[in-house]
Structure formats: C-alpha cells, structure tokens
C-alpha positions in Angstrom: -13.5 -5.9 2.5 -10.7 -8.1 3.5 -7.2 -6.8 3.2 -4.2 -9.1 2.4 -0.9 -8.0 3.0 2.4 -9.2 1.2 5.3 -10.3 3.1 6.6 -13.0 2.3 10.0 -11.3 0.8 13.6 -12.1 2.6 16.5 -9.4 1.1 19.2 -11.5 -0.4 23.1 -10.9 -0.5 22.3 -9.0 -3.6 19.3 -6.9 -2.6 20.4 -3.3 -1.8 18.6 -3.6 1.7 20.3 -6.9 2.7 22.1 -5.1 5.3 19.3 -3.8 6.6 17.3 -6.9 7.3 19.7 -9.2 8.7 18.3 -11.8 7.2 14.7 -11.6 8.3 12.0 -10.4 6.4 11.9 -7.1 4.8 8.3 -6.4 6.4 10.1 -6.1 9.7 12.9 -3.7 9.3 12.7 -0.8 11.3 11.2 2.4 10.2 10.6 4.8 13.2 10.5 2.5 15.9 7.9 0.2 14.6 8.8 -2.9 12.0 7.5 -1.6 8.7 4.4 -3.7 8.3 3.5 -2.3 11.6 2.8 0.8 10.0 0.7 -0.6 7.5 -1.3 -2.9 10.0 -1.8 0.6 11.8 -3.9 2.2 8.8 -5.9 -0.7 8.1 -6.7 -0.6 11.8 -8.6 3.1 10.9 -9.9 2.0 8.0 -13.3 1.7 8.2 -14.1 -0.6 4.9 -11.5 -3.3 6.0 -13.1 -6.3 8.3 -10.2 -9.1 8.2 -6.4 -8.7 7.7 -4.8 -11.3 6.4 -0.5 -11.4 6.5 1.0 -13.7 3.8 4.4 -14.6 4.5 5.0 -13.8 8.7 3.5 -15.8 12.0 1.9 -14.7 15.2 5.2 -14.9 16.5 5.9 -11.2 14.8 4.3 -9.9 17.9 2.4 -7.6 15.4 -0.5 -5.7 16.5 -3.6 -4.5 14.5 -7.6 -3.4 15.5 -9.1 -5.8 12.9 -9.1 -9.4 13.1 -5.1 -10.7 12.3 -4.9 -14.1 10.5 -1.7 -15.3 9.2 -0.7 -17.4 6.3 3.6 -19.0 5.8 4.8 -17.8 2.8 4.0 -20.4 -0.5 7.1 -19.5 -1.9 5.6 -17.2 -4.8 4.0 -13.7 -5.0 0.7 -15.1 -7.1 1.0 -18.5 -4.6 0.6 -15.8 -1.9 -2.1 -13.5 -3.1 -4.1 -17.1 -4.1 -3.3 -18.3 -0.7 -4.9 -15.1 0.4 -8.0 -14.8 -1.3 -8.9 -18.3 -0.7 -8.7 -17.6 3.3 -10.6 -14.6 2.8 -13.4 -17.0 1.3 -13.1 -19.0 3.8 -14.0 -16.4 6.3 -17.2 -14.9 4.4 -18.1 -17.5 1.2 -20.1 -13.9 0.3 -16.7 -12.1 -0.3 -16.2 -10.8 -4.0 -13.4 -8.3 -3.7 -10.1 -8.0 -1.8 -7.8 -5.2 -1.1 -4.0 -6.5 -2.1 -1.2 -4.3 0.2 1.6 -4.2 0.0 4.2 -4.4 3.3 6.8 -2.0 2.4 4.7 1.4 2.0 4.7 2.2 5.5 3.1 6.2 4.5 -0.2 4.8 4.2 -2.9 6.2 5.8 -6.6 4.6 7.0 -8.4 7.4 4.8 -6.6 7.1 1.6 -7.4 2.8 2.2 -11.2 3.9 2.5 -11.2 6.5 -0.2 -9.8 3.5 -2.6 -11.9 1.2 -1.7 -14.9 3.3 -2.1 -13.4 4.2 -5.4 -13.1 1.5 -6.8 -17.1 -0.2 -5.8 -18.4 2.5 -7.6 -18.1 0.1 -10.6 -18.0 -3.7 -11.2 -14.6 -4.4 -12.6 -11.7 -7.2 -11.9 -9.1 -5.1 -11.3 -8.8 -1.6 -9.8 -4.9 -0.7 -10.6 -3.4 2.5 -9.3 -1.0 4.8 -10.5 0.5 8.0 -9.2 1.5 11.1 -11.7 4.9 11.9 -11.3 4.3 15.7 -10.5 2.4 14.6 -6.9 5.0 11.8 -5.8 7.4 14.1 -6.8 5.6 17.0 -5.2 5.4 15.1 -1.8 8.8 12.8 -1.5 11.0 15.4 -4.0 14.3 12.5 -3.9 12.3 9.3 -3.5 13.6 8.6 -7.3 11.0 6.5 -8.4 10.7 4.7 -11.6 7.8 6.1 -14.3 6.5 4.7 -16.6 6.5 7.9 -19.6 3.1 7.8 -21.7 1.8 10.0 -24.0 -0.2 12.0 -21.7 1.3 11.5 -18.4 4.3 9.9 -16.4 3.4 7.4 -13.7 4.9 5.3 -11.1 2.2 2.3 -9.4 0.8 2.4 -6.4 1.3 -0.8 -4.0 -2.3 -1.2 -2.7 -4.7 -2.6 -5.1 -8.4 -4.0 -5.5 -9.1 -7.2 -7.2 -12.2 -9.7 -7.4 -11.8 -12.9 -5.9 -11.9 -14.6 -9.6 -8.4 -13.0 -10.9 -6.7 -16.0 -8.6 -8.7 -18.9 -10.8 -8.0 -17.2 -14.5 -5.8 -16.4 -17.0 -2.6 -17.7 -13.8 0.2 -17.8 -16.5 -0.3 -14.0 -17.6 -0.4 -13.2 -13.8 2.3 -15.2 -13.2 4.8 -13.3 -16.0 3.0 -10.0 -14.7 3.8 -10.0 -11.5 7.7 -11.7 -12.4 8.2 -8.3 -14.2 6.4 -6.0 -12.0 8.9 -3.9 -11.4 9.8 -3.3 -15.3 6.9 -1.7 -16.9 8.6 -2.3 -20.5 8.7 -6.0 -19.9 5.2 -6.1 -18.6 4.8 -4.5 -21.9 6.2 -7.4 -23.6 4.0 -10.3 -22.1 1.1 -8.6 -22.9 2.2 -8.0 -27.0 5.4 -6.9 -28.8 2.9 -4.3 -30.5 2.3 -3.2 -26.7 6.0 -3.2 -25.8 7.2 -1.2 -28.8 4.1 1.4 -28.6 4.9 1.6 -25.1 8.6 2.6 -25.6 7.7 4.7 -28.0 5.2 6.9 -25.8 2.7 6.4 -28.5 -0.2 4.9 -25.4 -2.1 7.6 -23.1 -2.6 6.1 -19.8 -6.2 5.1 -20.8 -5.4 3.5 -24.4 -3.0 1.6 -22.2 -5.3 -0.1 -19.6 -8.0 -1.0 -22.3 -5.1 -3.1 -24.5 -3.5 -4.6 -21.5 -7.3 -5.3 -20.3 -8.2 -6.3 -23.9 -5.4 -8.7 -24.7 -5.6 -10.4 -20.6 -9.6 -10.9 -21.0 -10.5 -8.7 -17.7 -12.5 -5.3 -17.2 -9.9 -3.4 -15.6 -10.4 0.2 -14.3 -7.1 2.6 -13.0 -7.3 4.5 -10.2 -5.6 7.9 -10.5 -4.3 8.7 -7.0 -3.3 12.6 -5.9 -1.6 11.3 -2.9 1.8 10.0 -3.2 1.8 7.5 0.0 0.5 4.2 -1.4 2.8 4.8 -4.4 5.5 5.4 -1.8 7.5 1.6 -1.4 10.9 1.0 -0.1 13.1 -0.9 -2.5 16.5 0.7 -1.7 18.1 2.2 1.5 17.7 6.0 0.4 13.6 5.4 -0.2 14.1 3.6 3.6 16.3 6.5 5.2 13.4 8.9 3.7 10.7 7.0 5.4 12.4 6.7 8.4 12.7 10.7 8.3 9.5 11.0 6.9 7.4 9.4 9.7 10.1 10.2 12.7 8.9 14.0 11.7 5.0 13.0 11.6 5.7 11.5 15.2 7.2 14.3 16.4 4.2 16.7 15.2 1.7 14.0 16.6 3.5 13.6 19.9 3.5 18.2 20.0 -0.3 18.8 19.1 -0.9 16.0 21.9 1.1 17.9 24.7 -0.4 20.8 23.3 -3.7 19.6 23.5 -3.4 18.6 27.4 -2.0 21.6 28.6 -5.1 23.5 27.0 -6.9 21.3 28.8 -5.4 22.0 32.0 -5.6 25.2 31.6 -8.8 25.0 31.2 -9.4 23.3 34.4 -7.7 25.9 36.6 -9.4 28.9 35.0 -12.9 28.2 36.7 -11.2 27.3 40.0 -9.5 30.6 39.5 -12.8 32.5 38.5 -14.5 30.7 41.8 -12.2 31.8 44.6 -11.6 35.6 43.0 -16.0 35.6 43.3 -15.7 33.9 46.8 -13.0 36.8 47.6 -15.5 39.2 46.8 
C-alpha cells in the first residue's frame, strides 16, 4: 500500500508554533535532531506493507531521507486538493492500487509496526474508510500532559488518530462533504453539524456510542466506514501547540538515548565475547 504524507501546512503569525517554524513548513521543525517528517518517513521505512511514499506539500530539496521509493508532490493549496493530488499519483504508479494509507506529518511517535498492524487491520474487510480513534485512558496513559481534545460519547471518550486508510474512490465522491469535513477536522461538534443538526445535538448531548456514531455519519455521507480502535497512543499523538512539541522533543530525545545505551551495550558484550576464547586458548596453551 502506498502511503501519502501531509505537509503542505506553513504556521502563520497566529498559529501557536509560528515561532517555531520560522516561516517554513511545520513538517520540518525540529524534534530531536531530525525535522519532524523525518521521523515519520523513518517508520514507513520499516513498515513492511508500505511500497511508495508519496510527500504532498515539500520538494526533494528537503534533503529528506526514507527506504521506500520518495516521490514528491507542491502543495495544491488545500488539504482534500492534497490527498486527491496524492491518490491520483499513487494510481499512476500501480493503475491496480485500491487503497491508500493518509499520514499525517506532525506525529513524529509513530512506529513501522503500529503502520503494519493498521494496515492489516483494516484489509481484513472491504470498506472506504478505516478511521481511527484513541480512548482517552491509553493516550492519557502514555503522554499523561499531552492535553488532547476528546470527543465525550456515551460509551467512551476519544481523541483521532492522524494515520488513516481510505480507498482510492473517496477522492471522486461525495467532494463537498469531504471538503466541510476536513475544514472542521479539528472540531468534532462541527463535524457533527455538516453531517446533520440531529447528529450535532445528539452528539453534544452524549446520547451516540462510538459505534452508533460511525454508522450515522457513514449513513448520512453514503460510504461503508469501519473505526479502528487503537491501544497505542502514538498515531493519535500530533503536535498542534509548543507544549505537545516540547513533549515530543522529550519524548523521542529519551527513546534515543535508550537506543544509543542497548547499542553500546550490545558491542561491549560482543567484545567481550571475543576476548574470552583468546583468553580460554592461551590459559590451555599455558598448561
């Protein structure tokens, strides 16, 4: 499956991490050495279900580096302009291509297995969209002062995850709906409202479970959609404001840290291993 990253977004004078970018894109401020995407482009690399990457919104001229096949697309000015853009080069690549993973740039936690694990997921059925959410007890559990927004039902609170399945066909249907969607993606009450005022005011109220919730926004948009419960908190994990940055910065300066230990670790067993049969060899040559 092809995988097409998002990152096509500039931080404006008004955007909390304005200060952050300097006026480049948000997919390349730093986060523990490495320009954010980077980390993404770095689990898709060990993913073993993802053949193409494709980057919406950057050049070559990043100087980005990845183990699957990079190609690049300039930003069309629009998130669903993008995603189209997107699917329509993953077509071009393999006409055979039904599905596409949609990522995110700005969840830099992800990981190569949790990319497989979705993917695999989500073909174990025939839908049009595979939408994940993240209970608010794991994300919680895992990043305790990430202060992320939930959505509260009547069974669950959730926040959304940032890495998605869709089939190819979502970019050639039902645009408008898609369009006010993804406007109001980060207001699940408003999202609410595009879909129905009934939707909206049984929403508020808490009166949906999580399920009763996909099947009327699925219902009233015309799709089979499917939600993907995730008990991992990284692809849910997206930096909007500079504490959620300084906490990935922490985050994966700490997981670098452990890496760069078990590795020294790991060669000094080594050489020790080495020297003890040189050592057992001379005391039996002694003898």
């Amino acid at each position: 499956m092809d995988a097409i990253v998002t990152a096509g977004g500039i931080p404006q004078p008004n955007d909390p991490l304005y200060t952050y970018s300097n006026g480049s894109s948000k997919a390349l401020i730093d986060v523990a050495g490495k320009p954010m995407i980077q980390w993404i482009l770095d689990a898709l690399s060990e993913a073993k279900e993802v053949d193409n990457v494709i980057i919406i919104g950057l050049s070559a001229k990043s100087d980005l580096t990845c183990k699957k096949p990079l190609h690049y697309i300039s930003n069309q000015g629009r998130m669903l302009a993008n995603i189209v853009a997107g699917v329509s080069k993953s077509i071009e690549l393999n006409k055979k291509n039904e599905y596409v993973l949609l990522v995110s740039s700005d969840i830099p936690a992800l990981k190569g297995d949790m990319v497989d694990w979705l993917i695999k997921t989500a073909m174990q059925t025939k839908d049009d969209l595979y939408y994940g959410v993240c209970p608010r007890e794991v994300m919680e559990t895992r990043f305790p002062t990430s202060k992320r927004t939930f959505t509260k039902l009547k069974d669950m609170e959730v926040c959304g995850a940032d890495v998605n399945v869709i089939h190819v066909s979502m970019t050639t249907e039902h645009l408008d709906t898609w369009e006010e969607l993804i406007g109001n993606r980060k207001s699940p009450l408003r999202q609410a409202a595009v879909i129905g005022w009934d939707t909206l005011f049984k929403l508020a109220t808490r009166q949906f479970t999580l399920q009763g919730l996909v099947e009327r926004a699925c219902e009233r948009i015309g799709i089979k959609g499917r939600v993907i419960i995730w008990d991992k908190a990284e692809p849910c994990m997206d930096v909007d404001k500079p504490h959620q940055l300084e906490l990935m910065r922490e985050d994966l300066a700490a997981q670098q840290r452990k890496a760069a230990s078990a590795k020294k670790k790991s060669a000094t067993v080594k050489v020790e291993k080495k020297i003890t049969p040189i050592k057992s060899k001379v005391k039996s040559k002694s003898k």
